[in-house]
Every structure is written in C-alpha cells, then in structure tokens.
C-alpha positions as CSV (number, residue, x, y, z in Angstrom):
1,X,0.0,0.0,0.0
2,X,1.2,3.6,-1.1
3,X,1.7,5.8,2.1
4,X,-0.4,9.3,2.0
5,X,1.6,11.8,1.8
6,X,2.4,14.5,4.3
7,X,5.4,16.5,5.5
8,X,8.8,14.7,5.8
9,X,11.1,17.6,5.4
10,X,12.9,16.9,8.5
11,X,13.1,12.9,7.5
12,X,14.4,14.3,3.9
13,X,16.8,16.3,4.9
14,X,18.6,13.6,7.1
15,X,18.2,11.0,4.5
16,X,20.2,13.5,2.3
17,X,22.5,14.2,4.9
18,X,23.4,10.3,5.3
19,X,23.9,10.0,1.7
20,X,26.1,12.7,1.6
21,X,28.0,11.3,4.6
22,X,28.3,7.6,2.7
23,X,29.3,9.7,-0.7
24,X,32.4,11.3,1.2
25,X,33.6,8.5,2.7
26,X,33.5,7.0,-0.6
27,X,35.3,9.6,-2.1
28,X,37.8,10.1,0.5
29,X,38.7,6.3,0.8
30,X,37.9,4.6,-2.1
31,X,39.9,1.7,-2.2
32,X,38.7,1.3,1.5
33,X,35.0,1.9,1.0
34,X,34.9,-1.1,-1.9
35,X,36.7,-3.6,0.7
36,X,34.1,-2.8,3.5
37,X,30.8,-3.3,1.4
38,X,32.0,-7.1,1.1
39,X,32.3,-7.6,4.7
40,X,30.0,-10.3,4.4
41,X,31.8,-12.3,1.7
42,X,35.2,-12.0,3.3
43,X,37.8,-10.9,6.0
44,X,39.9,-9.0,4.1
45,X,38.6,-5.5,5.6
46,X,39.6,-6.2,8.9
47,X,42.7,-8.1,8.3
48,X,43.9,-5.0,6.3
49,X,42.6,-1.9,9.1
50,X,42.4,-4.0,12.2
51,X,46.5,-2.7,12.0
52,X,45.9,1.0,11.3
53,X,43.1,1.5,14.0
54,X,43.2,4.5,16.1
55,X,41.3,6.1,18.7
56,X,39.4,8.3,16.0
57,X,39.2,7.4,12.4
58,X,37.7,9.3,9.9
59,X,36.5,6.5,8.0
60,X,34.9,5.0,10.4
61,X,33.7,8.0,11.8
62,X,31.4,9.2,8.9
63,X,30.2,5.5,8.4
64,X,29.4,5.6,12.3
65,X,27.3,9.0,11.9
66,X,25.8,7.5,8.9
67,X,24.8,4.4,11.3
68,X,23.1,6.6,14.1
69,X,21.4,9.2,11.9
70,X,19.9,6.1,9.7
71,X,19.2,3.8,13.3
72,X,17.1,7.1,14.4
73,X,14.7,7.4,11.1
74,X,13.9,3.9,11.5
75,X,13.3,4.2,15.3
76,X,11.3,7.2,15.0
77,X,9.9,4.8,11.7
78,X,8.8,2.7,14.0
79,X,8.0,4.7,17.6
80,X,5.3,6.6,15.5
81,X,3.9,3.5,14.2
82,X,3.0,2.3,18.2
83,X,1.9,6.3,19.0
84,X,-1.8,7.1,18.8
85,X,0.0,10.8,17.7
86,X,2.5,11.9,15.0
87,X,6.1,12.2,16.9
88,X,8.3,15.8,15.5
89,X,10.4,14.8,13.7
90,X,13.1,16.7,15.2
91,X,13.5,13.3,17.2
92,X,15.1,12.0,15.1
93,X,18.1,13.5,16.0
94,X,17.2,13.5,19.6
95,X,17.6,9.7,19.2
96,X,20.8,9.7,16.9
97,X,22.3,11.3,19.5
98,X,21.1,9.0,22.5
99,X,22.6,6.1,20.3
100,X,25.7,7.7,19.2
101,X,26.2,9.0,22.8
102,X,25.4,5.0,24.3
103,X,28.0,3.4,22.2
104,X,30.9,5.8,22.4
105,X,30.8,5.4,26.1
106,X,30.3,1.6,25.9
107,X,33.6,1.1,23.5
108,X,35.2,3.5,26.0
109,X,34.0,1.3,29.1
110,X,34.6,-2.4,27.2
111,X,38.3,-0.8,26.5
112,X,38.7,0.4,30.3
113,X,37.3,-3.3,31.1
114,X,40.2,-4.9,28.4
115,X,42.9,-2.8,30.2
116,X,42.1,-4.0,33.3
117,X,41.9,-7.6,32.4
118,X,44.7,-7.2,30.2
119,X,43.0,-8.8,27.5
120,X,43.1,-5.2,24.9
121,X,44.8,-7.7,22.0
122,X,41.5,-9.3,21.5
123,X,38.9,-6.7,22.4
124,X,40.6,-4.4,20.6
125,X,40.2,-6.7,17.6
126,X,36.2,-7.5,18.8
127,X,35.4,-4.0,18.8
128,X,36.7,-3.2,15.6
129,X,35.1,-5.8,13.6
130,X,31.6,-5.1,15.6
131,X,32.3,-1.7,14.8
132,X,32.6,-2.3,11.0
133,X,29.1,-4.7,10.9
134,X,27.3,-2.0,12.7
135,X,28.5,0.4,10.3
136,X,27.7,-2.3,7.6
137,X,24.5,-1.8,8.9
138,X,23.8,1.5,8.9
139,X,24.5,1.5,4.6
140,X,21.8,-1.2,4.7
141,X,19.5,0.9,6.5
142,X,19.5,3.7,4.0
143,X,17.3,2.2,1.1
144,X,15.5,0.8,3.9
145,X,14.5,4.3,5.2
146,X,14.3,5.2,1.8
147,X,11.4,2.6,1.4
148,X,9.4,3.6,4.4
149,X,9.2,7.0,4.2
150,X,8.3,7.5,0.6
151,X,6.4,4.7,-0.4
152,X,4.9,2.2,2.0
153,X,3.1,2.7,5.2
154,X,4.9,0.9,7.9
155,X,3.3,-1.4,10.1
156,X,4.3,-3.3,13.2
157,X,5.0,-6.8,11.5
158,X,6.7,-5.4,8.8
159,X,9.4,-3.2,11.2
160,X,9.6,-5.8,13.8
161,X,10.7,-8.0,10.6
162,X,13.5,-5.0,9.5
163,X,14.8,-5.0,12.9
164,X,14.9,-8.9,13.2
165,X,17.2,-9.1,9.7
166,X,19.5,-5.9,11.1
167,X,20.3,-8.1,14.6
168,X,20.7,-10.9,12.4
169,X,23.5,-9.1,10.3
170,X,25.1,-7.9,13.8
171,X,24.7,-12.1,15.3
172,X,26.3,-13.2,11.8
173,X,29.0,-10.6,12.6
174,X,29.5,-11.8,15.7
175,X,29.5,-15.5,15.0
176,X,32.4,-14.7,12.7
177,X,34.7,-13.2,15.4
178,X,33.9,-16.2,17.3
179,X,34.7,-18.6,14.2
180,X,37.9,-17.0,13.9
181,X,39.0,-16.7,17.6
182,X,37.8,-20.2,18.3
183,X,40.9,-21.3,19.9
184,X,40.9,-18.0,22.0
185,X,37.7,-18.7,23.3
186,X,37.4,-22.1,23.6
187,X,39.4,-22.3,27.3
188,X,37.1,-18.8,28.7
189,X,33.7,-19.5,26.6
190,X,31.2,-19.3,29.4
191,X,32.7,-15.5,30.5
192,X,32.9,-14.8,27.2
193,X,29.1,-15.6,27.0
194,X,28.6,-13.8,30.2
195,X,30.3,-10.9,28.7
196,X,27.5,-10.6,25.5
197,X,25.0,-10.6,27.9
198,X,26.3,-8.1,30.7
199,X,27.8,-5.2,28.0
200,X,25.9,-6.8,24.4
201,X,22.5,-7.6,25.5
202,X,21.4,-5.9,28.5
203,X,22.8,-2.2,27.9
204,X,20.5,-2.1,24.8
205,X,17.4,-3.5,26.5
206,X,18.1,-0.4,29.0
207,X,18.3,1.7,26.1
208,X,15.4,0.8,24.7
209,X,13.2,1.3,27.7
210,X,14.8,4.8,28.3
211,X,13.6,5.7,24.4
212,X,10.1,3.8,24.2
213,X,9.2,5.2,28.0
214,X,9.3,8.9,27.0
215,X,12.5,9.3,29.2
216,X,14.2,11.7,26.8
C-alpha cells in the first residue's frame, strides 16, 4: 500500500545528509570503502585496518554518523507507528544522539574493562570488527528508510521483521569473530558468554526502555 503523503522535510533532509555522509567516505577512501561493502563475503577489511586503527578514524567516523542518523529514522519509523499521535520529527536527531552517545561510552568502558583484564589484543580486535558490521549496517538501513518513508506505510509486522534481519547481520557478525578466535575462546567461553550478555544484550534493553518510556 502507497503511504499518504504528508510533510517529511525533516526525515528528507537527514536522509540527504546520510547519503552525503556515505558519498564522502566513498570519495575520501575509495579503495577502502569497496573492501568494506564485502564484509560479508570476506575478511579482508579487517585483516587489512584491524592494523591502522586508532582512537578516532575518519573513516569509520562518517560510516558511524551515517549508522546513528539512519538507526534514528527507522526508530522514530517505528515509535510513531506504536503512537496514537504523529512524533516531531526533530526526534530524530534527539535519538541519533542517544545512540551515538550510548555506544561511544560503551567502546570507551569495554576498552577500560580490556585494560584492566589485560586482554586489549583481543577486544581491541572485537570491537573493531563489531564496529565495521554496525557500520555495515547503517548503509543497509538507508534504502530501507528510503522505502518507508516515501512509499509504504509501515506497520508493526513489517518493522519488527526489518529489525529482526538488522540483529541478524550484527549475530552473523559476531558468530564470525567467534569462528575465527575459536581457539581463543574455547578455554574462557562461558565468560565470554557472560560478557555478551552483561555489556551486548542488557545495555540495549536499557536503552530501549529509556527511548520507548518517553524518558528523553
């Protein structure tokens, strides 16, 4: 079903934004940019960059604001499909930067934790290739948004179904790591498993709550 039309310059004017981001960082790293849209299909990304990272690359800085800005059209997508009301859609970026603001302090904590434990070798190597899925994510979720707020209507079954496919890309991401850490892993695999769910599973349950309970 064609959605009616109404208002959406807000929603417009991030989408172009986000394409604009995804367009520099194709320009800027080219070569890069063609090796990370076949994260799926092979390793070579992060065997190449896992090297180079630093605290703050641009690279994966613009593919990380790409992420949040496209994660809050689709959750403001779906919030004002559960509301009996239409919600401004300045939240968007009210909810961009919620997200963005979540998981730069939970890298920052998992690397504190890593420290600690002296283990920063192979959370450092976690967190990057997490890093690159979720930003993997983020280009998916751009003709996605696309989709929704020009042409269909979204309903419940049909987001809950978007959101099921963009944890499964995240899952497949991790299930990777693990596949090729196995040996790593296999003498500390149940705190590795309590790990995901203390600082993978619960922090975004919390954040969810805070979002969907009006708390910001």
């Amino acid at each position: 079903m064609l959605r009616d039309l109404y208002t959406v310059d807000i929603l417009t004017l991030t989408f172009i934004g986000c394409l604009i981001i995804v367009a520099l960082s194709k320009t800027l790293f080219t070569k890069r940019f063609n090796e990370f849209i076949l994260l799926l299909f092979n390793s070579r990304h992060t065997n190449l960059y896992i090297k180079e990272q630093r605290f703050f690359d641009l690279f994966e800085g613009l593919l990380f604001l790409n992420f949040t800005l496209n994660l809050g059209l689709l959750l403001h997508t779906y919030l004002n499909e559960q509301s009996f009301n239409r919600l401004p859609q300045l939240d968007v970026f009210k909810y961009a930067l919620l997200i963005g603001l979540f998981l730069i302090l939970k890298v920052l904590f998992e690397r504190l934790l890593s420290s600690v434990l002296d283990i920063e070798p192979i959370i450092d190597k976690y967190i990057f290739e997490k890093t690159s899925f979720q930003n993997f994510v983020g280009l998916v979720l751009l003709p996605i948004n696309a989709v929704l707020i020009y042409t269909l209507t979204p309903n419940q079954t049909l987001l809950i179904t978007l959101l099921a496919i963009l944890l499964a890309l995240q899952f497949f991401g991790l299930f990777l790591f693990i596949k090729n850490n196995l040996n790593v892993f296999r003498k500390s695999l149940f705190y590795f498993i309590l790990y995901l769910c203390t600082l993978e599973i619960a922090p975004y349950v919390v954040l969810y709550k805070i979002i969907t309970t009006n708390w910001v």
